[in-house]
C-alpha positions as CSV (number, residue, x, y, z in Angstrom):
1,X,-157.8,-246.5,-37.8
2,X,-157.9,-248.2,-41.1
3,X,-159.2,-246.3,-44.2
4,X,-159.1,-246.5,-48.3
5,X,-158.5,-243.2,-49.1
6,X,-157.2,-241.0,-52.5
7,X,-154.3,-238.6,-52.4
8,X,-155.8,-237.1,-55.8
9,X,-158.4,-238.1,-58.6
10,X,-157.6,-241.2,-60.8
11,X,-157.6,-245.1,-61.8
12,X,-157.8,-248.1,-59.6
13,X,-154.3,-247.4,-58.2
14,X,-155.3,-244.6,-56.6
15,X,-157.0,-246.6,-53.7
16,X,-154.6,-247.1,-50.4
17,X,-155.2,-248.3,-47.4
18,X,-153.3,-246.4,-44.6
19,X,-153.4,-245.7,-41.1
20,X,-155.5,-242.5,-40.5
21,X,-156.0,-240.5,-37.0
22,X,-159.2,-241.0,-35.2
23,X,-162.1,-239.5,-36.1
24,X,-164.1,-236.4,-34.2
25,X,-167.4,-236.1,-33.8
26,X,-169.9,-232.7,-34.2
27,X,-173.3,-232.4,-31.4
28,X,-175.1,-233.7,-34.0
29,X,-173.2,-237.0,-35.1
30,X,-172.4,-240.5,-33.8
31,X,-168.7,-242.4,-34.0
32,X,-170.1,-245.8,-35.4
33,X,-167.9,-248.2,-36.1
34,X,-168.1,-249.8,-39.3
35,X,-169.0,-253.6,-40.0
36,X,-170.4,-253.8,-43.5
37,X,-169.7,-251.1,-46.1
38,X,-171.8,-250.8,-49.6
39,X,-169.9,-250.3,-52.9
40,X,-171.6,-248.1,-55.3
41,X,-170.5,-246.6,-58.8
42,X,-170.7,-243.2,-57.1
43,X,-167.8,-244.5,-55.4
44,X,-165.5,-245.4,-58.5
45,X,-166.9,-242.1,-60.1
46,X,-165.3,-239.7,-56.9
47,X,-162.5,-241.5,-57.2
48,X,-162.2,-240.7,-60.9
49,X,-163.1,-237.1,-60.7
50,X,-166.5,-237.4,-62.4
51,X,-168.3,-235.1,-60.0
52,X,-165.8,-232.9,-58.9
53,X,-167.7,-229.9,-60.3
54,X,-170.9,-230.7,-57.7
55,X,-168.8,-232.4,-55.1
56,X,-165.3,-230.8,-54.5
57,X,-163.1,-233.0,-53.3
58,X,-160.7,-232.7,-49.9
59,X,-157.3,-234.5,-50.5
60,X,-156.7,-237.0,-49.2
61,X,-160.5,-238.2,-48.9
62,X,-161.5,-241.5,-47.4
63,X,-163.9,-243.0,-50.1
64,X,-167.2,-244.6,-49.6
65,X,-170.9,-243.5,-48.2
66,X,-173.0,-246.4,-47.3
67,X,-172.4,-248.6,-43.7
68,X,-173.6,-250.4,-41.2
69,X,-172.5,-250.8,-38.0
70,X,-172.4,-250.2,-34.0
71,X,-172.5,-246.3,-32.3
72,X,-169.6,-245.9,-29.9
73,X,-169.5,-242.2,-29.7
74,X,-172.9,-239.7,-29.7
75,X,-172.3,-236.3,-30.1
76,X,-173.5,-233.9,-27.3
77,X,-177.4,-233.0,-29.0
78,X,-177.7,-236.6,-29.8
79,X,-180.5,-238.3,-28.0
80,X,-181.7,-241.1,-30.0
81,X,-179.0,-243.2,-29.8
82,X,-176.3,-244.9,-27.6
83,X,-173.8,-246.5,-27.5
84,X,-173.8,-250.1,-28.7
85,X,-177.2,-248.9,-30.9
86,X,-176.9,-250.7,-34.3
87,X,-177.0,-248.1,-37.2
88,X,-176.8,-248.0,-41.1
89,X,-177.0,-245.2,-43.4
90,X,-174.7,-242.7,-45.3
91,X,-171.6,-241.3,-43.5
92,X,-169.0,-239.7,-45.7
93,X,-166.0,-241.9,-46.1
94,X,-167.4,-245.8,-45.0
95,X,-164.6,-247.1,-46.2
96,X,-163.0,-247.0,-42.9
97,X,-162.8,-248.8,-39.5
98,X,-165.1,-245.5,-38.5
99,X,-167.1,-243.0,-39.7
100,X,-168.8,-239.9,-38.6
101,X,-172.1,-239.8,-39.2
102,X,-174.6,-237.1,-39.0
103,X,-177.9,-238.4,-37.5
104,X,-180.3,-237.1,-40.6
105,X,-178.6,-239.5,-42.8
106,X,-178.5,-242.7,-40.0
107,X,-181.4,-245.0,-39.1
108,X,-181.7,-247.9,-36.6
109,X,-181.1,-251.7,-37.5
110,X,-183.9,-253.7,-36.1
111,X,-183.2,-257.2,-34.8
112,X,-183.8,-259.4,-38.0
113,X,-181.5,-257.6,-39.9
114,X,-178.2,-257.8,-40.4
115,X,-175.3,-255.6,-41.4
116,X,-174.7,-256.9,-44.6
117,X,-178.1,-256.2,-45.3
118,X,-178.5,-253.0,-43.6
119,X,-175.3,-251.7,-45.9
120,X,-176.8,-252.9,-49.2
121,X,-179.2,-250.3,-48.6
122,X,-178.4,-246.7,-48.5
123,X,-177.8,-245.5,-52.2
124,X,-179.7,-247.9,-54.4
125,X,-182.9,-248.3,-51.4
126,X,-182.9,-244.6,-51.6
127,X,-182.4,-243.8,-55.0
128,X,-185.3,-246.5,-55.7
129,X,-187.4,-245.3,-53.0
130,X,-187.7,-241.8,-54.2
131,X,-187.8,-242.2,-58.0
132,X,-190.6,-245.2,-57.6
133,X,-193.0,-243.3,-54.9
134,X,-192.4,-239.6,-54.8
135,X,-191.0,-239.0,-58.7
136,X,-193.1,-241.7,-60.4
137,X,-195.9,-242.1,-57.7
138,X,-196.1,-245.8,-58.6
139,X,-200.1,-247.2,-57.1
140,X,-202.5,-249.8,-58.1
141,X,-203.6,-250.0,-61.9
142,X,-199.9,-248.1,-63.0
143,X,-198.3,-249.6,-65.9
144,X,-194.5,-249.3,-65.3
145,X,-191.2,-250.1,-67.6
146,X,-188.1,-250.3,-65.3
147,X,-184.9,-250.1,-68.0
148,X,-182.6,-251.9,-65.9
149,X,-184.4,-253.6,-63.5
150,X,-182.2,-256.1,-61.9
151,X,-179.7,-254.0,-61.3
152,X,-178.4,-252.0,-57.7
153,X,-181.4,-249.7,-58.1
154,X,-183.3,-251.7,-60.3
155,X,-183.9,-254.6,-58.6
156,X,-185.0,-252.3,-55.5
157,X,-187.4,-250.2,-57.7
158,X,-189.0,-253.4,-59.3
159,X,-189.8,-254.4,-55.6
160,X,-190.8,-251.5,-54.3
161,X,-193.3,-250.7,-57.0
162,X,-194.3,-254.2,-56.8
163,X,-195.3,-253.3,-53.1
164,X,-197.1,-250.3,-54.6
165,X,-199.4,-252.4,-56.6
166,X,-198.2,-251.2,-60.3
167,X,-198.0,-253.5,-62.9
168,X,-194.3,-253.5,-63.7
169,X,-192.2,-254.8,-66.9
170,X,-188.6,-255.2,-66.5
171,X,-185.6,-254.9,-69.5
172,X,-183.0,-257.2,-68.6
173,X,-180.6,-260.4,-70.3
174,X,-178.9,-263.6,-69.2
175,X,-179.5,-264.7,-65.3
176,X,-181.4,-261.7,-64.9
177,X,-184.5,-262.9,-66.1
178,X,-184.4,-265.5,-64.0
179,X,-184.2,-263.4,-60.9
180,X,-186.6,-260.7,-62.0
181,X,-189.5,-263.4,-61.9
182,X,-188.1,-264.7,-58.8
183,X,-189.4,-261.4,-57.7
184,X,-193.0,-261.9,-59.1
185,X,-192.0,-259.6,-61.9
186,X,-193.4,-262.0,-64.9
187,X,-193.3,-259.4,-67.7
188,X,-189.4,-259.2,-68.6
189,X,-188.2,-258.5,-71.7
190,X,-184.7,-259.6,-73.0
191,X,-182.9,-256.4,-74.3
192,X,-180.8,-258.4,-76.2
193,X,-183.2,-260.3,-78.0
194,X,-186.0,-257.7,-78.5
195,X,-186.6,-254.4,-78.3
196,X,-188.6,-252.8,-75.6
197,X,-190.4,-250.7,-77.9
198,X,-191.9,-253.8,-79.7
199,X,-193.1,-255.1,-77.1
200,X,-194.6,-252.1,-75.0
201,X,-196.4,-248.9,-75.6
202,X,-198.5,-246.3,-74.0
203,X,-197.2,-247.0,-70.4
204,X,-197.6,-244.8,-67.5
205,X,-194.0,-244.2,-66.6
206,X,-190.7,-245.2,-67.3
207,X,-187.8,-245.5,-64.9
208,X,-184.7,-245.7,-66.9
209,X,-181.2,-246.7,-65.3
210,X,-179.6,-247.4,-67.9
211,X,-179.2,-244.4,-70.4
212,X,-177.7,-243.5,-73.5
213,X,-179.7,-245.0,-76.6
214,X,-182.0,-246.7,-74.2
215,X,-182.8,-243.5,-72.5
216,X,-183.7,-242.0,-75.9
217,X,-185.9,-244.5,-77.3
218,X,-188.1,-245.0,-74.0
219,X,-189.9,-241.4,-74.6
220,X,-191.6,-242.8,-77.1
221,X,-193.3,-245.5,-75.1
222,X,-194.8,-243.2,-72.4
223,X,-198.3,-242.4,-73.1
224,X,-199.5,-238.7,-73.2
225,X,-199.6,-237.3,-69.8
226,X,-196.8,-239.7,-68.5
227,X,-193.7,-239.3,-67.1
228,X,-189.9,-240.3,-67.3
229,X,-187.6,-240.6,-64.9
230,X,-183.9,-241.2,-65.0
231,X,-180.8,-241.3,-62.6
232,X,-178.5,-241.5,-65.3
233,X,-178.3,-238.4,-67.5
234,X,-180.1,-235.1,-68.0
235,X,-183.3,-235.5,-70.0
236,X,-184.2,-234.1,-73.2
237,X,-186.8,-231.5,-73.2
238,X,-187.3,-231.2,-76.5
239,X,-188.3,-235.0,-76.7
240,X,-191.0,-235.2,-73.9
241,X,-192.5,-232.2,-74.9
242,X,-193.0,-233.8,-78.5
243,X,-194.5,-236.7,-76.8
244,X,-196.4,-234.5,-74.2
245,X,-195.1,-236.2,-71.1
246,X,-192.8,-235.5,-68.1
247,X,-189.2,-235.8,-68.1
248,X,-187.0,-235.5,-64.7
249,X,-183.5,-237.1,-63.9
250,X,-183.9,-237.6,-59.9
251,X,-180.9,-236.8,-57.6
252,X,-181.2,-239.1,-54.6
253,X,-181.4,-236.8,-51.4
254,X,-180.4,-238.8,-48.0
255,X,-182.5,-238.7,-45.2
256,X,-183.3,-240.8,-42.3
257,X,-186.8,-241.1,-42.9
258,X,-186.3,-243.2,-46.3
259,X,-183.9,-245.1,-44.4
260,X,-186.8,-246.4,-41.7
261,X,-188.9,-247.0,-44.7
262,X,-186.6,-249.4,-46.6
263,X,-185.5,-251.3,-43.6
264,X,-188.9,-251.8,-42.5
265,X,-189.6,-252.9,-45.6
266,X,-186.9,-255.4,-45.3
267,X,-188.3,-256.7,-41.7
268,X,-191.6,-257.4,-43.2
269,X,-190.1,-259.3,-46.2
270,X,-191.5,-257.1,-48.5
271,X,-188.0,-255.7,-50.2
272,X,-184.5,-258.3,-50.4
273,X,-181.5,-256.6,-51.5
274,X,-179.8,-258.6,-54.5
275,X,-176.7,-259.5,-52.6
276,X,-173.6,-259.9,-54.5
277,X,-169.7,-260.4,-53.3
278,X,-168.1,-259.6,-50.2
279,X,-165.0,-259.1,-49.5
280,X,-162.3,-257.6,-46.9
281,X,-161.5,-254.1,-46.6
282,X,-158.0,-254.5,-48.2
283,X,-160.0,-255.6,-51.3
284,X,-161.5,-251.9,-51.9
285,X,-159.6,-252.3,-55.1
286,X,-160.8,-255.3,-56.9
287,X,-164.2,-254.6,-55.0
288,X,-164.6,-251.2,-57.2
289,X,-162.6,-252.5,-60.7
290,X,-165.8,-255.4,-59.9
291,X,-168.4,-252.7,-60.3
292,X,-166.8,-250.4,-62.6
293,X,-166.6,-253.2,-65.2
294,X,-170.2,-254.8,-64.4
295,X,-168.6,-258.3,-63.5
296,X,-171.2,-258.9,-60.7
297,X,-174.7,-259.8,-59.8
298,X,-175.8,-258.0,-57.2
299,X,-174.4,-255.3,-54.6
300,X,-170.5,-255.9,-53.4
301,X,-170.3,-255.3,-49.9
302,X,-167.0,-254.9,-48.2
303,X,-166.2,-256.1,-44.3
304,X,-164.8,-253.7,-42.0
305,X,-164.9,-255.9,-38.8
C-alpha cells in the first residue's frame, strides 16, 4: 500500500511516499481503508520532533491520525462493525491507503455525511468538544471569549458553545470576521485593530488557541471564580491565582463516544466544519508546509481514494 511516512525527525523533506507491506489487524481493531484524511499541526509537529519526549517515535512511522473511510477487515472481538461499514476517527498513521484502527477511537458515518466531512473531524471536533463542555462547561447565560475562534478548533468550539446556549465573543482578523458571524457569532473582535482587553472584562471563561502574549493577557479578563483554558501551552499558576480563577491547558483524549457526539451534531446541522483545501495523497508535502505556515482557511484534507 501507499503511505507518507518519516525515516527520522525533520523539515518538509522528510515526507515520502513509498510502498509499505500490508497492514495487520489486533481482536480489537478494523482494516478500513482510507478515503479522506485530516491534516492537523500535530502532524507537522511529529514530523519535526516536537513531542518526541510524550510520544516516542518508531522509525520509519507513517504520519497522520484523523480518517475516514470503509472497514474491510474486523478483528476477531469486533462486533459492531462489518465490512463495507463507513467509519471515521483516529487511527495512527492515516496517511496511508489503510490504517489500523482500534475501535475506542472509531465511530460510524451516518448517511448524510460524507468523508470529507467525517475526516475534518477527529482532532479539532474533539479537542473543541472537550475544552467547550467538560473543561469550560459552556450553558445558557455563560459569557465566553474564544482567542482564536475561526480557526481548526476554534471555529468548532464557537459552534459548539453556540449549541450550549453561552454567549460567545470571538478574536479574529481579515475574512474571519466574516465567517465568525456567518456562524451567528455577532460579537468579534479584530485582534488587529483592538485589543480584547478593551473591549471585554469579567467573562466567565476563556478558551485560548492561540498563546503566547495573547495567552497572558486573557487572565486578566476572567472574572473571579472563572476559568481558563488552553491547548497551547502550560498555564501560569501564579497568574490565575492572582486573579482567583482556574487555569488548565486540556489534552484532547480520543474516544468513540465524542466522535458520535460531533457527527451527530453534524447530521442535525447544528456543527459545519470550516472546510479548507484538498488535495491528493502525493501532496502530503505542500498539504503540511500549507498548515505549518497558516496559508489556509479552514481544515486541509488530503484524498486517499
Amino acid at each position: 500500500m501507499k503511505a507518507i511516512r518519516i525515516h527520522q525527525f525533520g523539515n518538509i523533506d522528510a515526507l515520502k511516499l513509498e510502498d509499505v507491506s500490508p497492514l495487520t489487524i489486533g481482536d480489537d481493531q478494523v482494516l478500513a481503508r482510507v478515503r479522506d484524511a485530516g491534516v492537523n499541526p500535530i502532524d507537522w509537529k511529529i514530523r519535526q520532533g516536537y513531542l518526541k519526549d510524550v510520544m516516542p517515535a518508531q522509525f520509519p512511522m507513517t504520519i497522520g491520525q484523523d480518517f475516514a473511510g470503509e472497514v474491510i477487515e474486523t478483528g476477531s472481538s469486533v462486533k459492531q462493525y462489518s465490512r463495507g461499514d463507513r467509519v471515521f476517527g483516529f487511527a495512527q498513521g492515516a496517511y496511508a491507503e489503510f490504517v489500523a484502527a482500534p475501535i475506542a477511537t472509531i465511530a460510524g458515518i451516518p448517511g448524510s455525511v460524507d468523508f470529507t466531512t467525517a475526516a475534518a473531524l477527529p482532532t479539532a471536533g474533539s479537542t473543541a468538544l472537550q475544552i467547550v463542555r467538560d473543561v469550560v462547561g459552556a450553558k445558557p447565560g455563560m459569557l465566553l471569549l474564544i482567542q482564536g475562534a475561526a480557526g481548526g478548533v476554534g471555529s468548532f468550539a464557537s459552534q459548539i458553545a453556540k449549541h450550549l446556549g453561552a454567549k460567545v465573543i470571538g478574536t479574529a482578523a481579515g475574512d474571519d470576521i466574516a465567517y465568525l458571524h456567518s456562524l451567528g457569532i455577532s460579537d468579534v473582535i479584530d485582534y488587529q485593530r483592538e485589543r480584547f482587553e478593551d473591549k471585554v472584562k469579567q467573562v466567565d471563561a476563556v478558551v485560548d488557541l492561540v498563546g503566547g502574549e495573547t495567552l497572558r493577557r486573557s487572565y486578566a479578563v476572567v472574572k473571579r471564580g472563572g476559568i481558563l483554558a488552553t491547548t497551547v501551552q502550560r498555564v501560569d499558576e501564579a497568574s490565575a491565582q492572582e486573579h482567583g480563577i482556574r487555569a488548565v491547558q486540556v489534552i484532547m483524549k480520543r474516544n468513540a463516544g465524542d466522535l458520535n457526539e460531533l457527527v451527530t451534531l453534524v447530521e442535525r446541522g447544528l456543527l459545519k466544519p470550516r472546510l479548507g483545501q484538498t488535495m491528493n495523497l502525493a501532496d502530503a508535502r505542500k498539504a503540511q508546509e500549507l498548515s505549518e505556515t497558516g496559508r489556509t482557511h479552514g481544515k486541509i484534507i488530503l484524498k486517499v481514494a
